[in-house]
C-alpha positions in Angstrom: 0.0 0.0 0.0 2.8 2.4 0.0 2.7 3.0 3.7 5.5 1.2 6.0 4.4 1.2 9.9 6.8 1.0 12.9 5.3 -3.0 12.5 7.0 -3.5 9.7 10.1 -1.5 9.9 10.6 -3.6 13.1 10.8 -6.8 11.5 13.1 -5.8 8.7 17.0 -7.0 9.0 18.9 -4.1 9.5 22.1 -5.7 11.1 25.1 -3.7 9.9 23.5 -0.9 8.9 25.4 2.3 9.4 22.5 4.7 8.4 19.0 5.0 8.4 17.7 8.7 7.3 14.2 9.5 8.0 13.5 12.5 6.5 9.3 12.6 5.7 8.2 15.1 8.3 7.7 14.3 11.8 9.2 10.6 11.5 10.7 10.9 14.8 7.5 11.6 16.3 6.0 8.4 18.0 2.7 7.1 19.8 2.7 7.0 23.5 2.0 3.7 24.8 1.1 2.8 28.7 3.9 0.5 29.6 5.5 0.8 27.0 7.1 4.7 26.7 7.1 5.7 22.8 7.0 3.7 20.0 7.4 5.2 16.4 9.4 4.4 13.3 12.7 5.4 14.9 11.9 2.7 17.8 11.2 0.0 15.0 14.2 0.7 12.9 16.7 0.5 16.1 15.0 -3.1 16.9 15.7 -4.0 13.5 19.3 -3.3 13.8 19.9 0.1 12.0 23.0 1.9 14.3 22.3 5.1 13.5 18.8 7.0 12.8 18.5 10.7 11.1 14.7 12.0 11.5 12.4 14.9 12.0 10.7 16.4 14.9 8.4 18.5 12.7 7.6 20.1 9.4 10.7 21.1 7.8 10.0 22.7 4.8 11.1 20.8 1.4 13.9 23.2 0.4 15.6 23.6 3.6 15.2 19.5 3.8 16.8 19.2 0.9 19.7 21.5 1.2 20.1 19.7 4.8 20.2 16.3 3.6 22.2 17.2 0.7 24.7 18.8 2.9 25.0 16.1 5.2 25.5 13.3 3.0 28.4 15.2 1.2 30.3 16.2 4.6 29.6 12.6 5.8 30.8 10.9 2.7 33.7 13.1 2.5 34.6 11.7 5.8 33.2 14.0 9.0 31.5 12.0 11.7 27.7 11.5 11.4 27.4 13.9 14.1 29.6 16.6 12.9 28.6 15.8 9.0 24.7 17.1 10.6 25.7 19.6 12.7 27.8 21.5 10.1 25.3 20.6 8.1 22.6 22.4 10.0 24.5 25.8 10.7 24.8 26.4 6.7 21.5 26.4 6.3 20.9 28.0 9.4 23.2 31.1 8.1 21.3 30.6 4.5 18.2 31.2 6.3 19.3 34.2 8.4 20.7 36.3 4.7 17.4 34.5 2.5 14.8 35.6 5.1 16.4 37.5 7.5 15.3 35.1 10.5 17.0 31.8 12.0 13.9 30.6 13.3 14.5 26.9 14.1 11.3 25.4 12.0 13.5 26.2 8.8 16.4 24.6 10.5 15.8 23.0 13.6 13.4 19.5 12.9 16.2 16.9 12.5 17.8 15.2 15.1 20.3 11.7 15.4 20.0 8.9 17.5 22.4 6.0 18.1 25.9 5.8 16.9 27.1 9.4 16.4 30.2 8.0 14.6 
């Protein structure tokens, strides 16, 4: 159907894999469940093995999601950390969002966060 739940994601095997970017908006964003804390997509694809996870908090606009993502996959592949490769990431288009519209206000910038293996 074109939809994958946190179900399905969970029973995928992801052992070995590095990297899993999630970056539809508010992937990170889970279901609260009594007993159970949160469970979302980024919950499913650690149980399936994936060591690190890239996902957003909110709606990120698609131009400053794509200049993100495009900038963290090239300082990452050219050999920062995962952590560093989005964090350096971030700031540019933090500082392209402060000279295009005069403002830094973090729902341009802000939505994605990592979890698991920052390296």
């Amino acid at each position: 159907d074109g939809i994958l739940t946190a179900f399905e994601a969970s029973g995928l095997n992801l052992i070995g894999t590095e990297l899993v970017t999630l970056s539809a908006c508010e992937t990170g964003v889970g279901e609260v469940k009594n007993g159970e804390g949160v469970y979302g997509l980024r919950r499913a694809f650690q149980h399936a093995g994936a060591r690190t996870i890239v996902m957003s908090l909110w709606k990120v606009p698609d131009k400053e999601t794509c200049d993100l993502m495009s900038g963290f996959y090239r300082n990452w592949l050219s050999g920062q950390t995962k952590q560093e490769a989005l964090r350096q990431s971030t700031l540019k288009v933090l500082n392209t969002c402060r000279s295009k519209y005069g403002t830094a206000h973090p729902l341009l910038w802000g939505g994605f966060v990592m979890v698991g293996d920052p390296n």
